[in-house]
mmCIF file as gemmi writes it, N, C-alpha and C atoms, coordinates in Angstrom:
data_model
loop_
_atom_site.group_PDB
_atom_site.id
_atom_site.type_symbol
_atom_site.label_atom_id
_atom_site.label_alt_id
_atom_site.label_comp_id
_atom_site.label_asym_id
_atom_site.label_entity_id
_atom_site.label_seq_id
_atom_site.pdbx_PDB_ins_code
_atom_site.Cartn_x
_atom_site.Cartn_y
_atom_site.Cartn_z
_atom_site.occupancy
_atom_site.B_iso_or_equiv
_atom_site.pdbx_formal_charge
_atom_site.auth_seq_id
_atom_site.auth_asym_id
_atom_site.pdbx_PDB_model_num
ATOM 1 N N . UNK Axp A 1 ? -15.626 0.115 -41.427 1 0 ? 1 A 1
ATOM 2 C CA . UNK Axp A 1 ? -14.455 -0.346 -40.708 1 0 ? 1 A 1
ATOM 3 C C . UNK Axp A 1 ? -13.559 0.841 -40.327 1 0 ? 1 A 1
ATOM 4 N N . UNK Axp A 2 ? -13.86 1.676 -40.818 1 0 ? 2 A 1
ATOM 5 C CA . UNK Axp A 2 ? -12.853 2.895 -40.684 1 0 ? 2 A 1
ATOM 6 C C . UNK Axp A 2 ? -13.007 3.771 -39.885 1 0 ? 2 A 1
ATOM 7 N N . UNK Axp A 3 ? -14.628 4.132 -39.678 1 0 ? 3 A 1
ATOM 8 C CA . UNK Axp A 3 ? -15.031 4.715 -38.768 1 0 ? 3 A 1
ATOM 9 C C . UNK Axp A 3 ? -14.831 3.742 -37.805 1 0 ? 3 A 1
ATOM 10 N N . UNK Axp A 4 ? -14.824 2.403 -37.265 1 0 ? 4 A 1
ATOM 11 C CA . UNK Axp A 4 ? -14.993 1.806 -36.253 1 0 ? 4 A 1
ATOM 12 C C . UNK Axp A 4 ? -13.374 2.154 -35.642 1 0 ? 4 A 1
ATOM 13 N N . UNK Axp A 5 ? -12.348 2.434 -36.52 1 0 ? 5 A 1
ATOM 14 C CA . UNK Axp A 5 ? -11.083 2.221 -35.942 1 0 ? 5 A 1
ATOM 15 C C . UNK Axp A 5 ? -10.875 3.755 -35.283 1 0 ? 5 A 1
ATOM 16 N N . UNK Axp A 6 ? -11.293 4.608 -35.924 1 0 ? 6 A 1
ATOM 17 C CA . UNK Axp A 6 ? -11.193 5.814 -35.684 1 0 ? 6 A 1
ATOM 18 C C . UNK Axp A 6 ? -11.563 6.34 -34.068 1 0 ? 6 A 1
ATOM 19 N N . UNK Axp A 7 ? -13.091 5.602 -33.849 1 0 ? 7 A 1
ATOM 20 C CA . UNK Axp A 7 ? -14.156 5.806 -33.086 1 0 ? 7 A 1
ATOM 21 C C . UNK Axp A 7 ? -12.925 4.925 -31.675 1 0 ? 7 A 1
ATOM 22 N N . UNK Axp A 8 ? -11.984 3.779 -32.339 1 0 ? 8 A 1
ATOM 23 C CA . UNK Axp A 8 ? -11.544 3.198 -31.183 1 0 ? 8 A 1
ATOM 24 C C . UNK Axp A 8 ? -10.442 3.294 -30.164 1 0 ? 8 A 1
ATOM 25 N N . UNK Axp A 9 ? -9.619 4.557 -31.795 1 0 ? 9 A 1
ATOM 26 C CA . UNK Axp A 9 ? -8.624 5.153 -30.955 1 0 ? 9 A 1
ATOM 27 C C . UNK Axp A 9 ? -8.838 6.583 -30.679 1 0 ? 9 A 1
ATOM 28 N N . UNK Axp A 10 ? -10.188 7.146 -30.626 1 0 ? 10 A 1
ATOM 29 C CA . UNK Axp A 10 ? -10.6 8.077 -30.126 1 0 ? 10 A 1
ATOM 30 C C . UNK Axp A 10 ? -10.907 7.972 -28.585 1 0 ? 10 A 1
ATOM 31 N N . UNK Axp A 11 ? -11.517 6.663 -28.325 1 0 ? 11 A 1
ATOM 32 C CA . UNK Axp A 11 ? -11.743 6.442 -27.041 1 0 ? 11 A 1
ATOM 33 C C . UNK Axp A 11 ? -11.265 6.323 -26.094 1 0 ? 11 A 1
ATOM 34 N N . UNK Axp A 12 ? -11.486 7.108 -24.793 1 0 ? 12 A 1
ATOM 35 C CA . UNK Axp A 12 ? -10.213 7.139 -23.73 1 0 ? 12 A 1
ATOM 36 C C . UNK Axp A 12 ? -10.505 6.521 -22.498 1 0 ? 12 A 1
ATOM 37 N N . UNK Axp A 13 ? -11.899 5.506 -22.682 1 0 ? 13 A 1
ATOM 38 C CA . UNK Axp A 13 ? -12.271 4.87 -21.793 1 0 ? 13 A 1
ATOM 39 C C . UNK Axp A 13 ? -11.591 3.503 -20.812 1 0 ? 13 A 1
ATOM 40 N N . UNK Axp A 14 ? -11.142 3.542 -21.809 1 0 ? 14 A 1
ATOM 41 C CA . UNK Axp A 14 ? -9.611 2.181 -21.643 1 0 ? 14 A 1
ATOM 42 C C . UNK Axp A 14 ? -8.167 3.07 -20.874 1 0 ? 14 A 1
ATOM 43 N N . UNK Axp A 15 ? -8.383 3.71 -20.983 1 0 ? 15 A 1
ATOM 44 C CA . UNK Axp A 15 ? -7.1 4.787 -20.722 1 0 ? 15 A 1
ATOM 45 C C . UNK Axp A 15 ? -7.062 4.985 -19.213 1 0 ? 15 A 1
ATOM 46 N N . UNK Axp A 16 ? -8.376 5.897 -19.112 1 0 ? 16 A 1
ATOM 47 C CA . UNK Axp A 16 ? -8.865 6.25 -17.927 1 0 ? 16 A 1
ATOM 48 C C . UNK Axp A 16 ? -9.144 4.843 -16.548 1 0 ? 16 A 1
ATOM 49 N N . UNK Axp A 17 ? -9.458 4.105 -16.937 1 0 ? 17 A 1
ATOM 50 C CA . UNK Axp A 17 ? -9.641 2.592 -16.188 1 0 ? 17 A 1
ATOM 51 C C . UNK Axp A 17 ? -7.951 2.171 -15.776 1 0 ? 17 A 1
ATOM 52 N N . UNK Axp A 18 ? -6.889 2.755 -16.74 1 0 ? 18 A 1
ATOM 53 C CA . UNK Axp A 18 ? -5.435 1.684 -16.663 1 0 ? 18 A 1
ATOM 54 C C . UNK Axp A 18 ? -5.37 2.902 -15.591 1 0 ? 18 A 1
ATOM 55 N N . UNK Axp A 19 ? -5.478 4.235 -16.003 1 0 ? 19 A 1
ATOM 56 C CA . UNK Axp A 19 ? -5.013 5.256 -14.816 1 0 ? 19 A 1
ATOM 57 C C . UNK Axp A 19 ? -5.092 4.899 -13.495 1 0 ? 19 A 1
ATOM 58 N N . UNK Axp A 20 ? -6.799 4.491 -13.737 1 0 ? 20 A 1
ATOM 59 C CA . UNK Axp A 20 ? -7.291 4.29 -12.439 1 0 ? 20 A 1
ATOM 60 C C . UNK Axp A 20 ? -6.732 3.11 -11.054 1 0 ? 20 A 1
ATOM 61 N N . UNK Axp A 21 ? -6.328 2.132 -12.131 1 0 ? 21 A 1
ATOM 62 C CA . UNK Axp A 21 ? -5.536 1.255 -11.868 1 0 ? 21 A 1
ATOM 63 C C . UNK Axp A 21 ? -4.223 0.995 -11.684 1 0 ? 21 A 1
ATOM 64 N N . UNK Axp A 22 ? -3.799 2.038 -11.874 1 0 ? 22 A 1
ATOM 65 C CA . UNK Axp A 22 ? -2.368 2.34 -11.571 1 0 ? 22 A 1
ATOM 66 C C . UNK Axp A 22 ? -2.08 3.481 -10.642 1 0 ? 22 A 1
ATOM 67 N N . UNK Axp A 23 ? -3.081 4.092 -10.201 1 0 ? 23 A 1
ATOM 68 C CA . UNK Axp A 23 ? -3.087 4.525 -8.882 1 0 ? 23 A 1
ATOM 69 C C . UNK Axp A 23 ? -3.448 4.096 -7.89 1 0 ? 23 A 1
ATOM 70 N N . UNK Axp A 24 ? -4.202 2.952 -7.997 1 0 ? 24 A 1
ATOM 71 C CA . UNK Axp A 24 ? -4.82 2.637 -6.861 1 0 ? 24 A 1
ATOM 72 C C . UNK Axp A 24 ? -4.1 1.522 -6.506 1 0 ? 24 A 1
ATOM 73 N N . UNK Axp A 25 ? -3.105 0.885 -7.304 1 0 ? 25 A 1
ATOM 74 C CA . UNK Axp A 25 ? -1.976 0.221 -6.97 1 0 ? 25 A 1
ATOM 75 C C . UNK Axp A 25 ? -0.565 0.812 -6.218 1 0 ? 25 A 1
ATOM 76 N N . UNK Axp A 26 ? -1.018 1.892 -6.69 1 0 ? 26 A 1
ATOM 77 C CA . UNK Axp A 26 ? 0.178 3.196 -5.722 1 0 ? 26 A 1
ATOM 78 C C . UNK Axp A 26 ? 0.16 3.004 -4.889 1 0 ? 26 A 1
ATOM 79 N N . UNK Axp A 27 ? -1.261 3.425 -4.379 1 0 ? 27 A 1
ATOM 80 C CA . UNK Axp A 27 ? -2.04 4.038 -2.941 1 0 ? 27 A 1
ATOM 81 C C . UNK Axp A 27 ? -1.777 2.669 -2.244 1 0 ? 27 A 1
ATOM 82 N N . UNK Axp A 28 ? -2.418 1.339 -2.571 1 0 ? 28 A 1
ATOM 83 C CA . UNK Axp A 28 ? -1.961 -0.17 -1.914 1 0 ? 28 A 1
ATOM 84 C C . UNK Axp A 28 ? -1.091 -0.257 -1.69 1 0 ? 28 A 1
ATOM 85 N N . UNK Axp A 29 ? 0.184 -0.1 -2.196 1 0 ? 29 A 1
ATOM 86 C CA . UNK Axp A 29 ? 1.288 -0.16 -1.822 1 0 ? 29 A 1
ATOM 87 C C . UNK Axp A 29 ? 1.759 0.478 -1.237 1 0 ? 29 A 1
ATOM 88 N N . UNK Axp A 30 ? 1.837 1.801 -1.293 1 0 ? 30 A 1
ATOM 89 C CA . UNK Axp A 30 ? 1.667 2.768 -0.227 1 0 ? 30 A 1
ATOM 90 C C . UNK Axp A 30 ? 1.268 2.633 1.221 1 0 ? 30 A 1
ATOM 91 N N . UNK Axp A 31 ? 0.125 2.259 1.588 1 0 ? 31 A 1
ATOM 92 C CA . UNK Axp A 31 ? -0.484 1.14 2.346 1 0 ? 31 A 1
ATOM 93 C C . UNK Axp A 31 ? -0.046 0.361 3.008 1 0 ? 31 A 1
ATOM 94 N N . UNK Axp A 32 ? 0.475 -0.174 2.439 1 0 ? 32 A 1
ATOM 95 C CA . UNK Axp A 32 ? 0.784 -2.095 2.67 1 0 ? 32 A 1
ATOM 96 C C . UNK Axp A 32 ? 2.669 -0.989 3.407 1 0 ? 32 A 1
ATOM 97 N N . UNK Axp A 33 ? 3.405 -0.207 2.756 1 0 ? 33 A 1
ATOM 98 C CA . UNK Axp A 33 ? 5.002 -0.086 3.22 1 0 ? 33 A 1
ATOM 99 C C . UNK Axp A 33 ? 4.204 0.862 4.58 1 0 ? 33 A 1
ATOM 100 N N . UNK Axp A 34 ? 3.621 1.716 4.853 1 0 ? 34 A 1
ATOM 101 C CA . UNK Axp A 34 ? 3.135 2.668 5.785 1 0 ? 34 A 1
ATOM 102 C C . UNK Axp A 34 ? 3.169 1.567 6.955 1 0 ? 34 A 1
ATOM 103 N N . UNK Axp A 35 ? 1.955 0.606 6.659 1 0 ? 35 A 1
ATOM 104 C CA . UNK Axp A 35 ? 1.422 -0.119 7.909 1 0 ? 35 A 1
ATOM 105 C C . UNK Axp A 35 ? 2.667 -1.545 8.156 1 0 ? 35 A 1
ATOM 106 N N . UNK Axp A 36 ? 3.182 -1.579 7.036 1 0 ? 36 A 1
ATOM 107 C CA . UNK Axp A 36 ? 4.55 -1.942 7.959 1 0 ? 36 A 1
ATOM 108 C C . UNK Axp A 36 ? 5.841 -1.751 8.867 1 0 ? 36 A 1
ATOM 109 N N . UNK Axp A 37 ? 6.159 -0.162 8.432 1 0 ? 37 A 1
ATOM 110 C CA . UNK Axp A 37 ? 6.591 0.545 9.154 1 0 ? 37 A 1
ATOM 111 C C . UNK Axp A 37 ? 5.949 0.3 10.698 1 0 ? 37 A 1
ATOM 112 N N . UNK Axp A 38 ? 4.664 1.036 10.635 1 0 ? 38 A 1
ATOM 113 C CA . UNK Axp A 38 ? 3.746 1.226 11.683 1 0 ? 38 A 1
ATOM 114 C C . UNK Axp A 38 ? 4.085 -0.524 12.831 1 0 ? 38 A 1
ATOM 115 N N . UNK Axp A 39 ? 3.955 -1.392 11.991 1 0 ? 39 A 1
ATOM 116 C CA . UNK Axp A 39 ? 3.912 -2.611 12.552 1 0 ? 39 A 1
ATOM 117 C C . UNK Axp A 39 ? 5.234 -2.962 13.442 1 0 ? 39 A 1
ATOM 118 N N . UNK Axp A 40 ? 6.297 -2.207 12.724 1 0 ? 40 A 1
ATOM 119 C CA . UNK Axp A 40 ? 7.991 -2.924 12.94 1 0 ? 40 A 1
ATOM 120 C C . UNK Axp A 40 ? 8.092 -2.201 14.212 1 0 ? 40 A 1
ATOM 121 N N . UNK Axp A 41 ? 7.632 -0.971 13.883 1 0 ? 41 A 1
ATOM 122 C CA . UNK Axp A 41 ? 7.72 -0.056 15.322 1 0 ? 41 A 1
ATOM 123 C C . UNK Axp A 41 ? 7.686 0.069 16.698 1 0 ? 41 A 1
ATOM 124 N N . UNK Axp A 42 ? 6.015 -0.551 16.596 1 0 ? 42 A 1
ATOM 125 C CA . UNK Axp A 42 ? 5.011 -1.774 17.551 1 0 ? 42 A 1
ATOM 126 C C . UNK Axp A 42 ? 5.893 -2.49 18.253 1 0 ? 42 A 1
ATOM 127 N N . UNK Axp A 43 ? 6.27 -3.347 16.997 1 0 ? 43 A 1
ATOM 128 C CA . UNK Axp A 43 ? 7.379 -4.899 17.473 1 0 ? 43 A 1
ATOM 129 C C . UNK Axp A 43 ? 8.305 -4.185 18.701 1 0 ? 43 A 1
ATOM 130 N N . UNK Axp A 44 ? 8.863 -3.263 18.174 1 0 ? 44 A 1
ATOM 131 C CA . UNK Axp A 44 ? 10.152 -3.232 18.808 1 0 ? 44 A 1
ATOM 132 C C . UNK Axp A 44 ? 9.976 -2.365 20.089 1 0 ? 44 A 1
ATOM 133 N N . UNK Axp A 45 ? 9.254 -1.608 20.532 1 0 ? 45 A 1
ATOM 134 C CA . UNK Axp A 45 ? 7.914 -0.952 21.555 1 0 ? 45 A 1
ATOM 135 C C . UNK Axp A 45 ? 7.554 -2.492 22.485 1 0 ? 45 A 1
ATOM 136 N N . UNK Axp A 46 ? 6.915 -3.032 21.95 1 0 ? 46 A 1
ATOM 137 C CA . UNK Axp A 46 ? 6.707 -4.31 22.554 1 0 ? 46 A 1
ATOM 138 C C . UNK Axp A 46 ? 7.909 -5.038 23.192 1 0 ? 46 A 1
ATOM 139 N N . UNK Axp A 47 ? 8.785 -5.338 22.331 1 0 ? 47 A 1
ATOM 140 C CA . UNK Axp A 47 ? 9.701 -6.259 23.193 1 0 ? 47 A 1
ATOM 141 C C . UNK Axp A 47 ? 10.531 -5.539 23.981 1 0 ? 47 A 1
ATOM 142 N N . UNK Axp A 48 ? 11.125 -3.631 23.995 1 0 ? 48 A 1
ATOM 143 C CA . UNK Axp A 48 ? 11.24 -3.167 25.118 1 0 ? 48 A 1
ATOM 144 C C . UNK Axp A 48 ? 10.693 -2.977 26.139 1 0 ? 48 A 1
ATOM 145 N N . UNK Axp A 49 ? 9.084 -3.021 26.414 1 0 ? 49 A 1
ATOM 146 C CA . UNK Axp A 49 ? 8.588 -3.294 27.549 1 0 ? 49 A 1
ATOM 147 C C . UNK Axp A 49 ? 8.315 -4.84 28.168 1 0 ? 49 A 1
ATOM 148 N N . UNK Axp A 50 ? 8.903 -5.734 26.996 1 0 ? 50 A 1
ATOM 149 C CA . UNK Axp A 50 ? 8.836 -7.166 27.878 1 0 ? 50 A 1
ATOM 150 C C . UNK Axp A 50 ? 10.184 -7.202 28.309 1 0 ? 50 A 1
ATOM 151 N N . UNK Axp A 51 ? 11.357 -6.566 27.986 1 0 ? 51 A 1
ATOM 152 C CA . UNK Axp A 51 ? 12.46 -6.061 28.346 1 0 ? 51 A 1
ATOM 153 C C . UNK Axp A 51 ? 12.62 -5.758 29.783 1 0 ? 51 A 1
ATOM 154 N N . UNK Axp A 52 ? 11.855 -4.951 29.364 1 0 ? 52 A 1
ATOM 155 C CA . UNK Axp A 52 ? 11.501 -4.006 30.905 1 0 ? 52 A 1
ATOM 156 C C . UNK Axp A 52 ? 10.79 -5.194 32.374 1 0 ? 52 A 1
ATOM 157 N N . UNK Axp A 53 ? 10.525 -5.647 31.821 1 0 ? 53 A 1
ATOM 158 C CA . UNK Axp A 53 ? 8.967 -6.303 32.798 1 0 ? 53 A 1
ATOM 159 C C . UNK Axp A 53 ? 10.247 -7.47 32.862 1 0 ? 53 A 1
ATOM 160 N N . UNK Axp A 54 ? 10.873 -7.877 32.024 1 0 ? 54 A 1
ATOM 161 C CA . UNK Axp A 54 ? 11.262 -9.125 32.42 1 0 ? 54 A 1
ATOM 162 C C . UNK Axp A 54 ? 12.602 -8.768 34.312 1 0 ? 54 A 1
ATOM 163 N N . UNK Axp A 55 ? 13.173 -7.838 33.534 1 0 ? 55 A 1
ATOM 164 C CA . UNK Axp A 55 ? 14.068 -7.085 34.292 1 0 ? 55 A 1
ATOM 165 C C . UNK Axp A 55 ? 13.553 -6.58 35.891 1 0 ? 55 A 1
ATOM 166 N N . UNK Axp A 56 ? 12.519 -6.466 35.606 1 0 ? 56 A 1
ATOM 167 C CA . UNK Axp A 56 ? 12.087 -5.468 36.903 1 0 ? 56 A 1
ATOM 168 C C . UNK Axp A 56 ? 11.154 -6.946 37.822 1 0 ? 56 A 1
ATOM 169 N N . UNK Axp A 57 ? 10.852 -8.206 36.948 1 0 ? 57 A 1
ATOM 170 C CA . UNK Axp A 57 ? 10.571 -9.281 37.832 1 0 ? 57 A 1
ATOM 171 C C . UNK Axp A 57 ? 12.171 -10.018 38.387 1 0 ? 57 A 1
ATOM 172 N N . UNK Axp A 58 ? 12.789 -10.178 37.879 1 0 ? 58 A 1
ATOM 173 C CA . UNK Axp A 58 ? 14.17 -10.833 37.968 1 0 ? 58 A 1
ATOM 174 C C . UNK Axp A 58 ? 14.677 -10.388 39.35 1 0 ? 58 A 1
ATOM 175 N N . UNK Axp A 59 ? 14.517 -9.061 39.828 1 0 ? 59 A 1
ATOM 176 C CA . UNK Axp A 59 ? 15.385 -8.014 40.446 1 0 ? 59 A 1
ATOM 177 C C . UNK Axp A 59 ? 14.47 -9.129 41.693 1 0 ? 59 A 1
């Protein structure tokens, strides 16, 4: 039993997996705020040229 406890907090295999997982939750999120930016940008690009178009049919 002693060796088993030893052997379990020797192991960093559990460790390495939470790391892994907690970066790659970074990076997603990271991700996910980037391509919303990217998206809001778009939006607002977009409705100045329906801006535009609406304006320049009106005339």
């Amino acid at each position: 039993m002693k060796n088993w406890m030893l052997n379990f907090l020797q192991d960093e295999r559990g460790a390495e997996s939470i790391e892994l997982g907690v970066t790659g939750a970074v990076v997603a999120a990271g991700a996910v705020a980037g391509l919303r930016a990217v998206k809001d940008k778009v939006q607002e690009k977009q409705d100045e040229l329906v801006d535009k178009l609406d304006e320049s049919t009106a005339s």
